[in-house]
C-alpha positions in Angstrom: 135.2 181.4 -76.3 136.5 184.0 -73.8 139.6 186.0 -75.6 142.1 187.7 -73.5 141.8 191.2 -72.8 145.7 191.8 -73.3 145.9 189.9 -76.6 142.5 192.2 -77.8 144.2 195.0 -76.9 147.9 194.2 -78.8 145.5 192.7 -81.5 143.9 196.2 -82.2 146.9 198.2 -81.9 148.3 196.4 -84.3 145.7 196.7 -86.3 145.5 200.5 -86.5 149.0 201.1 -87.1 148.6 199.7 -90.5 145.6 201.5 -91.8 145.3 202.6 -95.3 146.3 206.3 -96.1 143.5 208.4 -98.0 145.9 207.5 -101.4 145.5 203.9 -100.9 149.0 203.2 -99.6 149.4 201.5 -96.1 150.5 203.7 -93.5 152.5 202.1 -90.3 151.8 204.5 -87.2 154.9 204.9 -84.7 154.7 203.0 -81.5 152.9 203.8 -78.6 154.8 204.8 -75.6 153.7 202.0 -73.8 156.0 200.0 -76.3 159.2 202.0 -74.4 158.7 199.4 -71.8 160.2 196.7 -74.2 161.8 198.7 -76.7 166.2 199.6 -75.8 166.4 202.8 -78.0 163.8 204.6 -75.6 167.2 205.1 -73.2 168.4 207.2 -76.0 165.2 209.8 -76.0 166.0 210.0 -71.4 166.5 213.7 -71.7 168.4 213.7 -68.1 170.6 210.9 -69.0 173.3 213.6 -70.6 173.1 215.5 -66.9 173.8 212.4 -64.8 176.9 211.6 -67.4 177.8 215.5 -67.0 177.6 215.5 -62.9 179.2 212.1 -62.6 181.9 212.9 -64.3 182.5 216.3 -62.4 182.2 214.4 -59.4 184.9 211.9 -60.2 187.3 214.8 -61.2 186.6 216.8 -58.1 187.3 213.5 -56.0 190.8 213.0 -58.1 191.5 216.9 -57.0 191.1 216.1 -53.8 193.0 213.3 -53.6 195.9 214.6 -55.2 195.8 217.7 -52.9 196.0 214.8 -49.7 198.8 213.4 -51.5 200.7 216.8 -52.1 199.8 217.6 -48.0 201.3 214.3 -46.7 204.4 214.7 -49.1 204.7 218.3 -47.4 203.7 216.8 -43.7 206.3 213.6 -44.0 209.3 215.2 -45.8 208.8 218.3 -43.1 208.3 215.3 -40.6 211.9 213.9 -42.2 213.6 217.2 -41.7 212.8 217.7 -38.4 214.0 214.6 -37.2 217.2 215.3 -38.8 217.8 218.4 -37.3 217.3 216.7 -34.0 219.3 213.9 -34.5 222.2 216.7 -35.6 221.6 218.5 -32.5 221.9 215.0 -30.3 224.9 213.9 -32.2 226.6 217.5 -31.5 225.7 218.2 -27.9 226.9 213.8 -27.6 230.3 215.3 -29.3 230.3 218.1 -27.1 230.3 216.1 -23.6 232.3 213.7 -24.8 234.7 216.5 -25.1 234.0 217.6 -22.0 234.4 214.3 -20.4 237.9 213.3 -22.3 239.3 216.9 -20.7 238.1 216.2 -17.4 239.7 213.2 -17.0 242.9 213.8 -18.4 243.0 217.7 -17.2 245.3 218.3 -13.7 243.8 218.8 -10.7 245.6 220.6 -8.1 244.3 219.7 -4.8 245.4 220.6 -1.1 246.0 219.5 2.1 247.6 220.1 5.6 249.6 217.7 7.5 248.5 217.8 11.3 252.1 216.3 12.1 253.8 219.7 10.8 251.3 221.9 12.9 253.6 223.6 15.4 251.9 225.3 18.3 254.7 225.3 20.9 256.3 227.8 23.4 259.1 229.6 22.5 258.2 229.0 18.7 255.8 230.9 16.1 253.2 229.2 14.8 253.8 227.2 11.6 252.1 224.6 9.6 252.7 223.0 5.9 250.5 222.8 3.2 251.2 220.2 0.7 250.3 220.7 -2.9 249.3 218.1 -5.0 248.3 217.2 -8.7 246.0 214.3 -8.8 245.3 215.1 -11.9 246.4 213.3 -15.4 248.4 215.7 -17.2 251.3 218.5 -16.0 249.9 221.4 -14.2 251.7 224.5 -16.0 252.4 228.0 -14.8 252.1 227.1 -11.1 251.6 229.8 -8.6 250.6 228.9 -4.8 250.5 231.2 -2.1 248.5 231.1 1.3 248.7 233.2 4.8 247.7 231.8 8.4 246.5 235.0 10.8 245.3 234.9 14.6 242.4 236.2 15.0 241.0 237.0 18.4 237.2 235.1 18.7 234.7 237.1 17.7 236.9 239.2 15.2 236.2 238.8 11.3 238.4 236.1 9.8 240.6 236.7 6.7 239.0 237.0 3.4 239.3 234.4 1.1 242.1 234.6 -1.3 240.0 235.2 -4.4 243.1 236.2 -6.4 246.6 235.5 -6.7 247.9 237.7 -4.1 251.8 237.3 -3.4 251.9 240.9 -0.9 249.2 239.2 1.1 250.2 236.3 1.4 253.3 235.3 4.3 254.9 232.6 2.0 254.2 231.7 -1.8 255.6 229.6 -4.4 256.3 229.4 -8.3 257.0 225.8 -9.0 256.2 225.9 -12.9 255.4 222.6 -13.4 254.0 220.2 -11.0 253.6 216.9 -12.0 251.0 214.2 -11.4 251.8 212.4 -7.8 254.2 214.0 -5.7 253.2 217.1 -3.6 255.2 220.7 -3.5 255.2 221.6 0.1 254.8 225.0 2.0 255.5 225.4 5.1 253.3 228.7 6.3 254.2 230.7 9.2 252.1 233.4 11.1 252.5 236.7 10.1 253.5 237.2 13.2 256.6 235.2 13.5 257.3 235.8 17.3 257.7 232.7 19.3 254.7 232.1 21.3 254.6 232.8 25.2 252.3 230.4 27.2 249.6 232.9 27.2 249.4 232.7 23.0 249.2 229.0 23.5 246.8 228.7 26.1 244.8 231.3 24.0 244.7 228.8 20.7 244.1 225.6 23.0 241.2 227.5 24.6 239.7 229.3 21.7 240.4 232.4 22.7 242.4 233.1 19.2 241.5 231.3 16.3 244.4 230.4 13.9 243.2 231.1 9.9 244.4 229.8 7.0 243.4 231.0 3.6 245.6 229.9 0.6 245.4 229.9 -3.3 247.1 228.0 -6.7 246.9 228.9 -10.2 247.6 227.1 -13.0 247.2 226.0 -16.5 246.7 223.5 -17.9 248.2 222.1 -21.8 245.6 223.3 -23.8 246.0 227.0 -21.9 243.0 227.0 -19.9 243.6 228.5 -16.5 242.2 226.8 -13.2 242.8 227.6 -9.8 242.0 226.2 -6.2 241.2 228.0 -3.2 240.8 227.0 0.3 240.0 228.3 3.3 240.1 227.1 7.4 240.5 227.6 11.1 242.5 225.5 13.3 240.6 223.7 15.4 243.1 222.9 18.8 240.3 219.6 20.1 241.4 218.0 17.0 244.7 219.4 16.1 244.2 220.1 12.7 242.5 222.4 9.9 238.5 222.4 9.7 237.2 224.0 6.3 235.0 227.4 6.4 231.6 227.4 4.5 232.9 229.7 2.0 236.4 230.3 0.3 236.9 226.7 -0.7 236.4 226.0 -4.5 238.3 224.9 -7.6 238.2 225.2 -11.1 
């Protein structure tokens, strides 16, 4: 009868682990190694098992650090984040505030705005040269503090032309005006005449209708307005005898 070799083998272990001591007594030998395989306490004899405990758990409170670091950076980032967007949202809402102040005094500031009336333009023999400028608020609100003033000079073609009135300037000027208030809708009128009021010969008026001498006009207001603030308008012109009226000059003609 053939025996297995495995059950020989277990057979004879077993066997020698329970000899007899030299006093008679039997002796039990420990297990062979090869009984580890089946046996749960050999886990307990691992000597590296206390290192992988020891690095995992380093591991696992490293990972927490960093976590909790990520969390303290996007705390930082998003309430940083947060503040920024306030502090743009105040500078909107303030610079919003701002032109809506600037748009609310626009439209309800006065405006004081010219203009000359080609039916008043006289350019006739035996009588000087005068036009009238009417003067009007087309503004919202009372025009305070009103000064006007304005000059009209030949000036032979080719000659400079009068400066424009960049002041306020009542020696300068042949005819001003102080009106105080001027209201919005009707105009103040004045009626300029040459600073040189001599009646005109043919000659003169043969000279203007042929461009020979240029008729100027320069003129200025001041004002305030209720909050204080001071404005002004200034304009600036030659007569032009093909159409019978004022054309404007490129510079001396601006408002405030």
């Amino acid at each position: 009868m053939m025996v297995d070799e495995p059950s020989a083998r277990d057979a004879n272990e077993e066997t020698a682990r329970h000899q007899t001591a030299p006093d008679g007594k039997p002796q039990s030998l420990p297990p062979s190694r090869n009984d580890g395989d089946n046996n749960p306490s050999t886990a307990e004899h691992n000597p590296y098992l206390p290192n992988w405990v020891e690095q995992g758990t380093l591991v696992v409170l490293f990972l927490a650090f960093l976590a909790a670091c990520y969390a303290g950076y996007e705390a930082d980032r998003l309430a940083a984040a947060t503040e920024s967007a306030l502090s743009d949202a105040r500078i909107v809402a303030k610079q919003a505030h701002s032109d809506n102040v600037a748009l609310l005094v626009s439209q309800t500031r006065p405006w004081v705005n010219f203009g000359l009336d080609p039916a008043s333009i006289s350019l006739k023999k035996g009588l000087p040269f005068s036009a009238m400028i009417q003067w009007t608020n087309i503004g919202h609100s009372p025009a305070l503090k009103v000064r006007m003033g304005a000059i009209t000079k030949p000036i032979v073609k080719g000659d400079n032309p009068p400066e424009p009135m960049t002041s306020f300037q009542p020696a300068l000027a042949n005819k001003t005006q102080s009106s105080g208030i001027l209201l919005p809708g009707p105009p103040a009128t004045l009626v300029l005449m040459s600073d040189n009021p001599m009646p005109l010969s043919d000659t003169d008026v043969a000279n203007v209708k042929d461009g020979v001498v240029i008729i100027w006009v320069t003129g200025r207001a001041e004002y305030d307005d209720v909050s204080g603030n001071s404005h002004y308008t200034m304009f600036r012109g030659a007569f032009d005898p093909k159409i019978g009226n004022f054309t404007f000059a490129t510079e001396g003609n601006d408002a405030t």
